[in-house]
N, C-alpha and C positions, 0 to 999 in steps of 0.2 A: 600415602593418601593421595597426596598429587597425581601417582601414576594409574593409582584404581580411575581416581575421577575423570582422567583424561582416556584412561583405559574405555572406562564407561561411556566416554562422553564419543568417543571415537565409534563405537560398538555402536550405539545409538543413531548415529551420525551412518553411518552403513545401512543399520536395517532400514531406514526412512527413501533410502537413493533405491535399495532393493523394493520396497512395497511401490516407489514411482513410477521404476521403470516396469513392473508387473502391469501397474496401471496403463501407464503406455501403451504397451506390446498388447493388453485386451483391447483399450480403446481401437488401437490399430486394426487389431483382429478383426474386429465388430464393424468397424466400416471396409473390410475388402473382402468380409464373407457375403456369401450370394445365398445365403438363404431368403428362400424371400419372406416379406412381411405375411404374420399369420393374418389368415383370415378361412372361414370356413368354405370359402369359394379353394381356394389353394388346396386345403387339406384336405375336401373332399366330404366335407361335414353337410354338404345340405340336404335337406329332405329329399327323396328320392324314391320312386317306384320302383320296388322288386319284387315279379310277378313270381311266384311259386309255380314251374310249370306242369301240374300234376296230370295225372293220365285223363281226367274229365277234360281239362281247361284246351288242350291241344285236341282231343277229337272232336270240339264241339268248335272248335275255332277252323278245324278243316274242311267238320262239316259246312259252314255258315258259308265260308268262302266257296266253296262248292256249289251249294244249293244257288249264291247268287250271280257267279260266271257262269255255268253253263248256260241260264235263258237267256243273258246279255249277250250270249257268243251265237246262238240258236238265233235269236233276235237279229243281230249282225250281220251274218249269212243268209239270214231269209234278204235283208234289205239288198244287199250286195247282188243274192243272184238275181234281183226283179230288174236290175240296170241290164239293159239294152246295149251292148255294145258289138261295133262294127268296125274293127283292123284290118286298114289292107296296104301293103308295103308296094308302092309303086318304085324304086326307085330302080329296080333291075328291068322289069316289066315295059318302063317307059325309053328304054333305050332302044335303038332301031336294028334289028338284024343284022346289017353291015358295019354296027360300031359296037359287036359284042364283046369283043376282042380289045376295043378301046375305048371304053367309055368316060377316059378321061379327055379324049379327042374329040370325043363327041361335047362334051358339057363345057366344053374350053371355046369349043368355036362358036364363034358369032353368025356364021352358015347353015346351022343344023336348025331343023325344026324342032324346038323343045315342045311342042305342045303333044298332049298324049291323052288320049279318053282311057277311062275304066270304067265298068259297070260293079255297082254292089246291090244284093240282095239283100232288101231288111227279113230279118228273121222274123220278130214279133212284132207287135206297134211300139211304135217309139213316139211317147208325146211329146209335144214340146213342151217347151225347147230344149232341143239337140243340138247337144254343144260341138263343136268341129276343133280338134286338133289337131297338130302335127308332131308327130316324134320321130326325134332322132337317135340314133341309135352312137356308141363307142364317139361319142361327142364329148370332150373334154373339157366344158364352162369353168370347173373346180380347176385346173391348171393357176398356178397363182402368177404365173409374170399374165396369163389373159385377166384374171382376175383384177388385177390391179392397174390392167391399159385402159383407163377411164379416168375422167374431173366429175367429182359432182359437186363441187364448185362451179365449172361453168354449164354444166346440167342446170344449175338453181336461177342463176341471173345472170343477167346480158354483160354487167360489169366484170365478170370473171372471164368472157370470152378468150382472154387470151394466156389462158391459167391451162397450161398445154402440159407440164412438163412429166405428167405421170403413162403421158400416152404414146411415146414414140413407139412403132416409127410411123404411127398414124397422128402426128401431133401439129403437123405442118404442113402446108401444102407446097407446091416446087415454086410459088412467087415466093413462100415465106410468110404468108399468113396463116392463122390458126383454123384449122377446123374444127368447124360446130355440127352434130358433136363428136368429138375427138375420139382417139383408142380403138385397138381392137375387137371391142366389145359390139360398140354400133356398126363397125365398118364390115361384121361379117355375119349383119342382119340376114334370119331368114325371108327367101322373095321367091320360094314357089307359093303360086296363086291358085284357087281352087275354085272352079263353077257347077253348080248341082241345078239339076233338072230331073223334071218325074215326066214320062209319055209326053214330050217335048214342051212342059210349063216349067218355066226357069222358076227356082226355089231362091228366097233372096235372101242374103247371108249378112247378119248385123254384126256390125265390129264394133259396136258401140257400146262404152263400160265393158270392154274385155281385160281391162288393166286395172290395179286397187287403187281405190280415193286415196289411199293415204300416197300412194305413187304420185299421182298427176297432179295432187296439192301443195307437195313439201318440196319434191326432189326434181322437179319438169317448169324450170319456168315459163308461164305464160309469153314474158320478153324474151325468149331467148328462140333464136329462128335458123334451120340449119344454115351452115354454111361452107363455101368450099366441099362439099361431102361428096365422094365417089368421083372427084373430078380426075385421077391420077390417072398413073398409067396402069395400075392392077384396082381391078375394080373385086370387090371382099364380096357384096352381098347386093341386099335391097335399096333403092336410093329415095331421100324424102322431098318430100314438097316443101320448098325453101317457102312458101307462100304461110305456110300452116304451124303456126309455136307448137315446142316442143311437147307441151302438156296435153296438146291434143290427138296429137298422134300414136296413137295406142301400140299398135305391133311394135313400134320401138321400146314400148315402155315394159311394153311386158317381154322383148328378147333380153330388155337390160337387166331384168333379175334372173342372173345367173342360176344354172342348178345345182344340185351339190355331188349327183352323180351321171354317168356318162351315158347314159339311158334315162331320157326326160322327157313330156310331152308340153307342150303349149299352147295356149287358148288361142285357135284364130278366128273364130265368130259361134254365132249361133244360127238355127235353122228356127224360129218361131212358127211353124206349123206342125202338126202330126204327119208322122210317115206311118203309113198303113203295112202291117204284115205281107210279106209276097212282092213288096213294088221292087219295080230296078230303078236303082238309082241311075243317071250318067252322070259320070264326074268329068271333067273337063279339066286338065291340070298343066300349068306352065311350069316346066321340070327345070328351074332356070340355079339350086341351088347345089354346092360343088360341095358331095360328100363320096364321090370315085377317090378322091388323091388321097384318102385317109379308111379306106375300106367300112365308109360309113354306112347307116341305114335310114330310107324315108320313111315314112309311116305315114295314112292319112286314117283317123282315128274318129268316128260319130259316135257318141256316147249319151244316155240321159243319165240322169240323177237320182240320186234319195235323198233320206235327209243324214244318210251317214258318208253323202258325197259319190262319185263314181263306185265303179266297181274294186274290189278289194277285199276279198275271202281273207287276208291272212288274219284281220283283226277279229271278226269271228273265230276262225281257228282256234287262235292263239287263247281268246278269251274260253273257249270248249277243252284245252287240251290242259290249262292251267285249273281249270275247275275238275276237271273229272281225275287228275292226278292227285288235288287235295282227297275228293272223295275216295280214293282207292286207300291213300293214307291213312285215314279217319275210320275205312270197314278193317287196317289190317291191324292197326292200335288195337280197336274193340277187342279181336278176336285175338291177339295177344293179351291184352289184358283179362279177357276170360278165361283164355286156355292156359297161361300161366302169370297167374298175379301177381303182384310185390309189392308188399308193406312200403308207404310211403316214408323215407326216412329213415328205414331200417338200417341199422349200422352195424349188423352183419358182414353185407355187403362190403363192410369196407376192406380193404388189402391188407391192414394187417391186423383187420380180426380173422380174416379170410388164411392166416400166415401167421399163427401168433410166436412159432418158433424165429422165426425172422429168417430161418433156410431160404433160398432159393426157391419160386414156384416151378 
């Protein structure tokens, strides 16, 4: 009896340490499984749109798309061809016969007469105002070591003046103090200058508000007044009026936002009167900026406006090519769906009613 009881008691004494350590070894489970906690976001339970795309729903979805890009792109292009514009590339032009050969010789010396007339023909009337740009051509702003030779810290306030260290090697000047404003970016400002006349009445060119509010308010402080700038031995570009804070000075404001690709134009004033069809313009231009050492190109650009901005055919295009492609879609559906229909759903169709032997198709 003793040894059943102890038999027994032993027996018992085993099965309780097995059902423990079961316990355990789940509990454990349970906390180093990575299932995650249900919820019908996880599992994929929430209500949800699923469109049935039958043969109506998709031609009448290509038609709608259709019917409403094409006018928008028609629309677009009418706007686009009523601008007015006027490209003319002085930068070969304006160099002098005996330095065609070198026209970096030419643009380099301090001897040479940069000053160069052009005449342009307006084609149509151009109201005003006619905006005046310059583009430059295989100009690389998007370069990231140029991109990033700037403070706009000492751009904003005077107390940052000497918050240089993003801008070598234009961050210092040869005493050791900081220039304002520092980097690459100001230091190889554009400075050809542009004079327009009609049958010799000079046209007078407004530079004012060519730069955004949100520019000349946030990122240009008031307090902050060039300084040391272009005093070196390599002079970059344009030089400013130490007399005049940064925020007012426009053409610096608007070379400081960068472009994204290497063919850009930018605003250098307006003409506030109308140019008459047929007139010649004379342009009057100081050729004083260096794009010979990098095979670059000037552009001097007259343009008016719409209200879908300059000229710019592609967005019409695009918006005409993308609509008349749904409609081709939308006539070939129909004419498929006429000429040979399919039971929606039909599970004929399917592969292995299509194959009921299970052979090989």
């Amino acid at each position: 009896m003793e040894m059943d009881t102890n038999g027994t008691t032993m027996s018992s004494a085993a099965g309780g340490a097995s059902t423990t350590t079961s316990d355990s070894a789940s509990a454990t489970s349970k906390k180093n499984s990575k299932k995650p906690k249900y919820s019908r976001f996880t599992q994929q339970e929430l209500p949800a749109c699923k469109p049935i795309l039958t043969p109506g729903l998709v031609i009448t979805t290509f038609t709608i798309i259709g019917i409403i890009f094409i006018p928008i792109g028609l629309v677009s292009l009418s706007a686009s061809e009523r601008v007015v514009e006027i490209v003319d590339r002085y930068d070969e032009g304006c160099v002098p016969s005996n330095y065609s050969n070198n026209k970096l010789g030419y643009i380099q010396s301090s001897r040479t007469n940069k000053s160069c007339s052009r005449t342009l023909s307006v084609p149509k009337l151009m109201k005003s105002p006619v905006f005046i740009y310059y583009q430059l051509d295989n100009f690389y702003q998007n370069h990231r070591r140029y991109v990033k030779s700037r403070s706009d810290k000492q751009l904003r306030s005077k107390s940052y003046e000497s918050e240089t260290k993003n801008c070598d090697p234009e961050g210092l000047s040869m005493e050791g103090s900081p220039i304002v404003p520092c980097g690459l970016i100001a230091w190889s400002m554009f400075n050809d200058t542009y004079g327009f006349s009609v049958k010799s009445k000079t046209l007078q060119v407004n530079k004012k508000n060519i730069a955004w509010d949100s520019d000349k308010g946030r990122k240009f402080g008031s307090d902050v007044y060039p300084k040391n700038f272009q005093n070196g031995m390599l002079i970059g570009g344009a030089k400013l009026n130490s007399s005049v804070p940064l925020s007012e000075q426009e053409d610096l404001i608007v070379w400081m936002r960068t472009a994204a690709l290497p063919t850009f134009r930018k605003l250098y004033g307006r003409i506030e009167e109308d140019l008459q069809a047929n007139e010649e313009i004379t342009v009057v231009i100081q050729n004083n900026y260096n794009t010979y050492s990098f095979e670059g190109k000037k552009k001097l650009v007259l343009s008016t406006t719409s209200w879908i901005g300059g000229r710019n055919d592609f967005i019409g295009i695009a918006y005409i090519t993308v609509g008349g492609l749904c409609l081709f879609l939308a006539v070939n559906f129909i004419l498929l769906y006429v000429i040979k229909p399919r039971p929606l759903g039909d599970p004929t169709y399917l592969s292995w009613n299509r194959n009921p032997s299970g052979s090989p198709i």
